[in-house]
N, C-alpha and C positions, 0 to 999 in steps of 0.2 A: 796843027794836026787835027783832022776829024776824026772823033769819036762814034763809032758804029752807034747805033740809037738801039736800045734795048728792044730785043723780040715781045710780041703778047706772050710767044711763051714763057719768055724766061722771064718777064713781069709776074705772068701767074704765077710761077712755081717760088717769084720769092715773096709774092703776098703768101702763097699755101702753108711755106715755112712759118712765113708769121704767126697765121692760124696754128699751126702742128706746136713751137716754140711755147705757145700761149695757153696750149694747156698742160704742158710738163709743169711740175712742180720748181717754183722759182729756187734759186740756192738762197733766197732768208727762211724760204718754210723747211728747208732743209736745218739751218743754223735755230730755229726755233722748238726743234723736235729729235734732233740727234747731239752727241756730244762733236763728232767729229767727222768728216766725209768728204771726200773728191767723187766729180762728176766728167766721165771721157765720153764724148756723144758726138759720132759725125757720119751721121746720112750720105750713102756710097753716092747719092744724084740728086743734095740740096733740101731733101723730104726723104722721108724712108719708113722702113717698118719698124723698125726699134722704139721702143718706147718704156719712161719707169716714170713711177707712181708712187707717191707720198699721201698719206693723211693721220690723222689723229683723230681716235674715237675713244670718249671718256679717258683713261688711265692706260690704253694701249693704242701704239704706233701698227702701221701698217705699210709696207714697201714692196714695189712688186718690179720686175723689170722684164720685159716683154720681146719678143721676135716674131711679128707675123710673116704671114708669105709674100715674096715679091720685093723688091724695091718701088723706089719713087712712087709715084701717084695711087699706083696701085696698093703698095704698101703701108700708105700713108693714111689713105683713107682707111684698112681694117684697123691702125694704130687706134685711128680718132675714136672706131666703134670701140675697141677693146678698153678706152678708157673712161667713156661713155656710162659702157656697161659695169666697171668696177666703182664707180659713182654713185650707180643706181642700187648697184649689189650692197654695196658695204652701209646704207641706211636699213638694212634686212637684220632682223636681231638673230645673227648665225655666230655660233660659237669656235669655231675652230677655220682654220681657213684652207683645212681640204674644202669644207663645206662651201665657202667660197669660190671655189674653183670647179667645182660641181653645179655650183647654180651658174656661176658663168659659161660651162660646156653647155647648157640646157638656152640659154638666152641666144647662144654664138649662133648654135643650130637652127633655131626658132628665124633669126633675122634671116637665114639663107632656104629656108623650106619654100618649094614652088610650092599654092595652094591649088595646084594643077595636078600635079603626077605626085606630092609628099618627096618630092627627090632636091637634093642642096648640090650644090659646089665645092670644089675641096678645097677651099679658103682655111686654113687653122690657124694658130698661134701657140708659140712654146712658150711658156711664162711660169716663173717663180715667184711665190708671195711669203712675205715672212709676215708675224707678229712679236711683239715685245712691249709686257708692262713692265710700266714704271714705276711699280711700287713692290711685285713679286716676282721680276725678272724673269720670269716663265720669256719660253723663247716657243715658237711655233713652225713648223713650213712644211708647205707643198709645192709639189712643181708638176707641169705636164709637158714631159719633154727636157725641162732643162735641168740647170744646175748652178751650185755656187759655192765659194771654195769658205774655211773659214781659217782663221788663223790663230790660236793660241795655244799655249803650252808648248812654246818653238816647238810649232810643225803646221801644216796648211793641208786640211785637206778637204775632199769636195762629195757634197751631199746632193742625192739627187731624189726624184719621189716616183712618179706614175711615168712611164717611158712614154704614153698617148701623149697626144696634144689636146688643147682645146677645140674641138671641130674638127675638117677635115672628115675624110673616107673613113668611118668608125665600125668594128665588128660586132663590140659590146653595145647592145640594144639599152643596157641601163649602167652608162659609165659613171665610176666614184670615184672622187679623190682624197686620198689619205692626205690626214696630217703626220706629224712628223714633231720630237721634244726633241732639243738638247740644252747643254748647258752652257751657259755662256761665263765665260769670266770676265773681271772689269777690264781688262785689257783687249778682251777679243774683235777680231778687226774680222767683217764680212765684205766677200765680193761679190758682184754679182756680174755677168759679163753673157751676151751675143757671140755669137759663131763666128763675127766680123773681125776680132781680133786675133784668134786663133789659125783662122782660115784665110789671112792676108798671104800675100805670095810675096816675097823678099825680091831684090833689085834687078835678081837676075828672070826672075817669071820662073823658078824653078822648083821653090821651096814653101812650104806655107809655115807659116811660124811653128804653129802648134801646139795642141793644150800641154803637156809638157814644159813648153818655154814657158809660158804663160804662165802658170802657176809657180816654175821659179822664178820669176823676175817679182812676183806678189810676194812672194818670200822671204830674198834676199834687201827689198828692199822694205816691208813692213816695219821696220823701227825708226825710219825717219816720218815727220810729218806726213799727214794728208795730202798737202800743198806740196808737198816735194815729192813726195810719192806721182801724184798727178803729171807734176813736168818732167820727172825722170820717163816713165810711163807715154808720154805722148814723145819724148824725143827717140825711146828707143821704137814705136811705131813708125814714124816718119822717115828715120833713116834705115830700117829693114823696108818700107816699102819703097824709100824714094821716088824714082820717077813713075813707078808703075802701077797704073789703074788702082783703087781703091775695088777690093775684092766683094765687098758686102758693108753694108751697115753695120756701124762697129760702136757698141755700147760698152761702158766698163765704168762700175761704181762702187766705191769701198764706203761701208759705214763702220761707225763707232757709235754701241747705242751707251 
């Protein structure tokens, strides 16, 4: 049997992966910084706009998980900047991580400004960032656009921050983004999740799952492991989507700090 000989394109687009794969945070820097956590990550066209972000600064963690606009290449390429720019932000001695979120609407802007007319593109990104030290358990978060559910004291519920995004067609000439306390307990399990998993359309092309299901399937199944949480979680996706086109780039990651 002759095997079709791979496209240039579809060469490039599984080198691009490589590159996109290679700056997500690997799962040891996850096991080295969290107590516990599954990672669900599958780009609707091999590359995508989803994207999350790990690092560790002195005695506090930072996690952030991303949805810019567009799929594939297109999408791909704002990921790279968005995470580009949270690299370059988080060496900035800023306190709170609205503040973070604030300098990175100011940077998103700046990269897309013609120095012709002062006029951008409506390129944005929805993104959530938490904080958490490790010695005062203080908990932090902003979000532009998105959200994330959290889980303790049997019951799951979802916190969200500035409805703007980062970028994009903006009204406010001087945009801020709030932080945000809450409490964590030792048990508390956080999600974080893209429009991707929500917004799949089920076997028939009829139905989209929906944030509703979503957060009871995070529910019902939060007392078993990480690792079983993850493959119960990817098999109930695969067989409500079955044979039918993958709707969007679909992130979904639970931590345990």
């Amino acid at each position: 049997m002759l095997l079709s000989p791979i496209s240039a394109s579809d060469s490039s687009l599984q080198y691009a992966q490589t590159i996109q794969n290679g700056l997500l945070p690997k799962e040891r820097h996850f096991k080295k910084t969290v107590r516990d956590f599954f990672i669900i990550y599958k780009p609707q066209q091999i590359i995508g706009g989803d994207f999350y972000w790990l690092t560790k600064k002195n005695d506090t963690i930072y996690f952030a998980l991303s949805d810019c606009t567009g799929h594939g290449v297109s999408g791909a390429m704002l990921s790279v900047l968005g995470i580009s720019l949270l690299n370059y932000i988080i060496n900035k001695d800023l306190q709170n991580v609205g503040d973070i979120l604030t300098e990175l609407d100011k940077k998103w802007i700046e990269t897309f400004q013609n120095e012709n007319d002062l006029m951008f593109n409506n390129d944005w990104m929805e993104i959530t960032i938490v904080s958490y030290h490790t010695k005062t358990h203080a908990f932090q978060y902003a979000s532009a656009g998105g959200e994330f559910a959290l889980c303790q004291h049997q019951t799951i519920k979802t916190y969200k921050g500035n409805n703007y995004p980062i970028g994009g067609w903006q009204i406010e000439k001087n945009r801020i983004f709030d932080t945000f306390t809450l409490e964590l307990s030792s048990e508390a399990l956080l999600y974080f999740f893209s429009d991707g998993f929500k917004h799949q359309f089920d076997s028939k092309n009829k139905k989209k799952f929906s944030r509703k299901k979503l957060l009871n399937l995070l529910f019902l199944n939060h007392t078993i492991s990480m690792n079983e949480q993850k493959d119960f979680i990817d098999f109930v996706f695969t067989e409500w989507k079955n044979q039918i086109t993958q709707t969007d780039d679909v992130s979904l990651v639970g931590l345990k700090f």
